[in-house]
C-alpha positions, 0 to 999 in steps of 0.5 A: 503511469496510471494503474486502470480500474482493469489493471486491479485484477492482475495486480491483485493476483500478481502481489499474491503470487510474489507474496509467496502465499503470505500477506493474505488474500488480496481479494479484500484488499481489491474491493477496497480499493475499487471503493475508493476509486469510485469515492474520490473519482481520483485514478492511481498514479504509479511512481517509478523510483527515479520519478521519486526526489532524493528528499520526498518522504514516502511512507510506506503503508501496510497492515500488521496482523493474521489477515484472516482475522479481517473477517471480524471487522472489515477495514475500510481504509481509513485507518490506513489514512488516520496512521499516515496522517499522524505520522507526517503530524510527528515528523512535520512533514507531508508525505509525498508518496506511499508505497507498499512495504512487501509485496503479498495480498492485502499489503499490496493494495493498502497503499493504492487506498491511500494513495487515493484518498489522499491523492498521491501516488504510490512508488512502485516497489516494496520493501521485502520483495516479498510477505514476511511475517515480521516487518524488520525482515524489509530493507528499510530496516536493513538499510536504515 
């Protein structure tokens, strides 16, 4: 499925309500994202689950920290790539696709950044079903 330039609005607006008023506000999030679209040209793909092999590595993306804290240094997305990249170096892997690990504001926009600048799709889905201030609370720490 191809997530449309139109689409980012409502997507923005949904990640915040299931956020629950965690994870920020996904305004930043958006702008980013749109810059990539327009850098890459690329569109974004959106992975169901069963779309995804039982052996891919995906490698969910997120930003840690009080997300009013972004008005003192804007990110741009590329640490976002920088982190992904040096984790398939330490594993010897590529990724095969990202995703949001908890749905709320900027978080779910982080991983469609990546997603474009690296030109794989995200899995539609997050670990937490919600923003939670500690990223152990999200399943794939649960579940291992």
């Amino acid at each position: 499925m191809k997530v449309s330039r139109e689409d980012l609005k409502d997507l923005a607006r949904g990640a915040a309500f299931l956020g629950t008023g965690g994870g920020g506000n996904p305004y930043v999030g958006r702008l980013m994202v749109e810059r990539a679209l327009d850098e890459t040209g690329r569109e974004i793909e959106l992975l169901d689950l069963s779309e995804v092999p039982d052996d891919a590595l995906v490698i969910p993306t997120a930003m840690m920290g009080a997300p009013t804290c972004i008005v003192e240094k804007l990110p741009n997305g590329s640490e976002l790539v920088s982190s992904f990249q040096r984790l398939e170096g330490h594993l010897g892997k590529k990724g095969f696709a990202t995703m949001p690990i908890e749905a709320g504001g900027m978080n779910s926009m982080m991983p469609l950044v990546v997603g474009l600048r690296l030109g794989i799709p995200v899995v539609d889905g997050d670990g937490m079903g919600r923003a939670f201030p500690e990223l152990f609370h999200e399943t794939f720490h649960i579940y291992g």
